[in-house]
C-alpha positions in Angstrom: 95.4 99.3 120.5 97.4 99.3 124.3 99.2 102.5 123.0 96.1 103.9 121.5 94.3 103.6 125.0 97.9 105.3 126.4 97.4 108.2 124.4 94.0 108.6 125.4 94.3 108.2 128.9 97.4 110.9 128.8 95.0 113.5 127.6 93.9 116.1 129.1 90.2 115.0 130.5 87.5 117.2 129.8 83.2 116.1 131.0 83.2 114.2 128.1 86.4 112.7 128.1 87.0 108.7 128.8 89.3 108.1 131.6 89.3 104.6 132.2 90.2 101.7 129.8 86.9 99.9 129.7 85.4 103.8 128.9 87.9 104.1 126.3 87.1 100.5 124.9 83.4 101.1 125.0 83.6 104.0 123.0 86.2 102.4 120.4 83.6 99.5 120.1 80.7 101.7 119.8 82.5 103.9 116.9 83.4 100.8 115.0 80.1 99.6 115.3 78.9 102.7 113.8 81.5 102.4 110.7 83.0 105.7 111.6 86.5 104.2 112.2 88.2 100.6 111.7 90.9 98.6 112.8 94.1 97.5 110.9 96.9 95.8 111.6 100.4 97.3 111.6 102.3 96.1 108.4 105.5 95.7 110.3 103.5 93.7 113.1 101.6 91.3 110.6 104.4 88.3 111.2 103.1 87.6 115.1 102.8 90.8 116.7 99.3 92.4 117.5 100.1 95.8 117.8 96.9 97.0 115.7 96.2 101.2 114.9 92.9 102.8 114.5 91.9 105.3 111.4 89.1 107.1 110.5 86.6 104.6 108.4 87.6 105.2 104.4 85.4 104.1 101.3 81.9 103.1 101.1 79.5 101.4 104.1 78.0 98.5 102.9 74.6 96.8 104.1 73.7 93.7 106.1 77.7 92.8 106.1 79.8 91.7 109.3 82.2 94.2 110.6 85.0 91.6 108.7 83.4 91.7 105.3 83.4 95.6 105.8 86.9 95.8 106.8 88.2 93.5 104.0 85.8 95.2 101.2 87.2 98.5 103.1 91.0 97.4 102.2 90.3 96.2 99.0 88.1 99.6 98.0 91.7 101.3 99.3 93.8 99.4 96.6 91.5 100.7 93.8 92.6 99.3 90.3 96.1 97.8 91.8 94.3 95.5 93.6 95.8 94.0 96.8 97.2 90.6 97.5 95.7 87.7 99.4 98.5 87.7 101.4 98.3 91.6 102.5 94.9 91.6 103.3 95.3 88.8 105.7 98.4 90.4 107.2 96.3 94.3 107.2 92.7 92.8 108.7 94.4 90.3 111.3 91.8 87.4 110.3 92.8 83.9 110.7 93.1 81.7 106.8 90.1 80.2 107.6 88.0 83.9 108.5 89.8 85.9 106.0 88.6 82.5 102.8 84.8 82.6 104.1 84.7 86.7 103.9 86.4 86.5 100.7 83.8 84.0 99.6 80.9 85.8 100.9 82.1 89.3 99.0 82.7 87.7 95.6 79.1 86.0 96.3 77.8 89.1 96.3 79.6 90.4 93.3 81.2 93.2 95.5 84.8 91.8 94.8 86.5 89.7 92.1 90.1 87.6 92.7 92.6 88.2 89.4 96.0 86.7 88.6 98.9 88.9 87.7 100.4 88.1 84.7 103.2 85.8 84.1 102.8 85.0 87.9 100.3 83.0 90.0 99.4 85.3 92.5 95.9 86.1 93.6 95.1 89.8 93.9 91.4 91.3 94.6 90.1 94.3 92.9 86.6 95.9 93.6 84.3 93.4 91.2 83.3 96.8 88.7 86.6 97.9 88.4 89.4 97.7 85.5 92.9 96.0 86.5 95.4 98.3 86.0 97.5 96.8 82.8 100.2 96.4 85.3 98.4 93.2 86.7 96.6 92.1 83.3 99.4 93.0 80.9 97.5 94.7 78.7 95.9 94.5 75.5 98.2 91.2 74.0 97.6 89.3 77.3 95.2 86.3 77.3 94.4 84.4 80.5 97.8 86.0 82.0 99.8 84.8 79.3 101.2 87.0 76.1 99.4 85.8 73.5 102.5 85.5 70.9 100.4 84.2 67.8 97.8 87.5 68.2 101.1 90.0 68.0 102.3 87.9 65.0 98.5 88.2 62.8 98.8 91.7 63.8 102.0 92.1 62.7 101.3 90.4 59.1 98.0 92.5 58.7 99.8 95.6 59.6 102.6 94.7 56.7 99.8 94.0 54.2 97.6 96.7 55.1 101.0 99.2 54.3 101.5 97.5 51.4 98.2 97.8 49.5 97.6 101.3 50.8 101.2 102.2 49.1 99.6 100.3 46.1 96.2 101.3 45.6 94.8 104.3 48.3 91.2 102.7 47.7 92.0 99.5 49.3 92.5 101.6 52.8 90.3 100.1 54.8 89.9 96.5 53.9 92.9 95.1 55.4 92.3 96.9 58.3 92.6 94.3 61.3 88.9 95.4 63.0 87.8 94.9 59.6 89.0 91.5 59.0 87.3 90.7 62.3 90.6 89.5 64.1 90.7 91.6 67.0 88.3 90.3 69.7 89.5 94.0 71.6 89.6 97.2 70.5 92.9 98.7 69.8 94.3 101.9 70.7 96.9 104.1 69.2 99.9 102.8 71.6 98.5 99.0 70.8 99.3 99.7 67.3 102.8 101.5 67.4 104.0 98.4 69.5 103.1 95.9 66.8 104.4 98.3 64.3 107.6 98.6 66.5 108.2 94.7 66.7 107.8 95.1 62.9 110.2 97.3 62.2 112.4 94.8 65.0 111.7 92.0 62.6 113.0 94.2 59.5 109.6 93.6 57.5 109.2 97.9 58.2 110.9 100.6 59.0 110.1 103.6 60.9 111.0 107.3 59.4 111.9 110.8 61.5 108.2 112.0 60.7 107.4 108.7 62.4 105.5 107.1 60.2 106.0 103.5 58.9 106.8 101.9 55.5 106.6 97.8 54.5 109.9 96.8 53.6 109.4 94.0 50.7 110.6 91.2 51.4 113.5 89.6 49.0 114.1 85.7 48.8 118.0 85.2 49.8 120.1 84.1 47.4 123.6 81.9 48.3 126.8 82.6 46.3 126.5 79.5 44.3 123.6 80.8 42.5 125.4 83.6 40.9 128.2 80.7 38.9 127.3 80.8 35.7 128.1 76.7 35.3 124.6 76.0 37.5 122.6 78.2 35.4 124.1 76.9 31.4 121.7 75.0 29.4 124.8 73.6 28.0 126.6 72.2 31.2 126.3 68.7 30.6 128.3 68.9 27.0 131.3 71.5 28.2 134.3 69.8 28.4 138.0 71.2 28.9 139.8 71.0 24.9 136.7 70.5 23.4 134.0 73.2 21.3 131.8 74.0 24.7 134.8 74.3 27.0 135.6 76.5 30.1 138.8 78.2 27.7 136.0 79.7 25.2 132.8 80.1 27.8 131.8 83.8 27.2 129.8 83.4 30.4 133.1 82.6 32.8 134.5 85.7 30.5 131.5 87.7 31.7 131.4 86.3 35.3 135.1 86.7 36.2 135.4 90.1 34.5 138.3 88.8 32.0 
């Protein structure tokens, strides 16, 4: 503000001109009074100095607010769907915690501003109250209440498999395992949603993904462990073989088989 008035005073004075600092501060009061400029704090100021810069006002004029509610609305407005942190407003406006809480209060009241959480974090950002957070903040589609909402991507995932699976069966069954249609999606899904279930998928090896990039359900095979394949745990007649006798290892046609003798 001091080296705004500096600057002024250097200029060149015309009739019209301020020359003094109280001209100069009457006329800075009267334009902010008249929402044609406002008043923010220096970023690199905001830890104690008050060096403070004047702009030309941005963003819409609200009614029957104080000049604080209009410069907080004003920086939030700025942010657009980013949003802009408690902390940054307070440093950028240059109100005290206990100003800056009963403007926030008074806005969010009046359903002209809403406070979000970033996901995965517990910080408090404000976005204009119609406005969309930008998936940066919300984390998208799978997030719930700021946390990934791991069981949704895995009912996806299995109605994705299925839904692959009985199309390559029968073409007529298309739609019905469709995951809209089976009424588990609370959100609607767009193309980019879908290819990163299918992606985890084909992570998971239950798909894979081909050149012309579409998808095929891989079916699934139970895992068998070596000792399945020896022919002893499979013989109906196990419990009579005996070495030197009829049923005897020497004469078993399955070991003869099995070892490739």
């Amino acid at each position: 503000m001091q080296n705004f008035l500096k600057k002024m005073s250097s200029m060149q004075p015309s009739s019209e001109t301020p020359t003094t600092a109280v001209e100069l501060g009457a006329v800075v009061n009267r334009l902010l009074s008249e929402s044609k400029i406002e008043m923010l704090r220096r970023a690199d100021q905001a830890s104690g100095g008050s060096d403070f810069y004047l702009r030309l006002k941005k963003g819409s004029d609200l009614t029957n607010v104080s000049p604080e509610e209009q410069l907080v609305y004003s920086i939030v407005e700025e942010a657009k769907r980013m949003g802009v942190w408690i902390r940054d407003i307070r440093e950028r406006s240059g109100l005290n915690d206990l100003q800056m809480r009963r403007v926030l209060k008074a806005l969010e009241q009046r359903k002209l501003i809403r406070s979000i959480k970033a996901a995965g974090t517990t910080r408090k950002t404000y976005i204009l109250y119609g406005l969309e957070a930008d998936e940066s903040l919300t984390g998208g589609t799978f997030y719930s209440d700021q946390q990934l909402d791991s069981e949704f991507v895995q009912t996806l995932i299995h109605v994705c498999t299925n839904w692959l699976l009985q199309r390559a069966r029968q073409a007529e069954e298309l739609h019905r395992s469709d995951p809209v249609a089976q009424r588990i999606c609370r959100v609607q899904l767009g193309t980019a949603d879908v290819e990163s279930v299918l992606d985890i998928a084909v992570l998971d090896g239950r798909m894979e993904k081909r050149l012309d990039r579409s998808y095929r359900a891989l079916r699934l095979r139970k895992r068998t462990t070596p000792l399945a394949s020896i022919p002893c745990l499979q013989c109906p007649m196990s419990g009579e073989c005996t070495p030197g006798h009829v049923i005897s290892p020497e004469n078993c046609e399955y070991f003869r088989q099995y070892f490739e003798l």
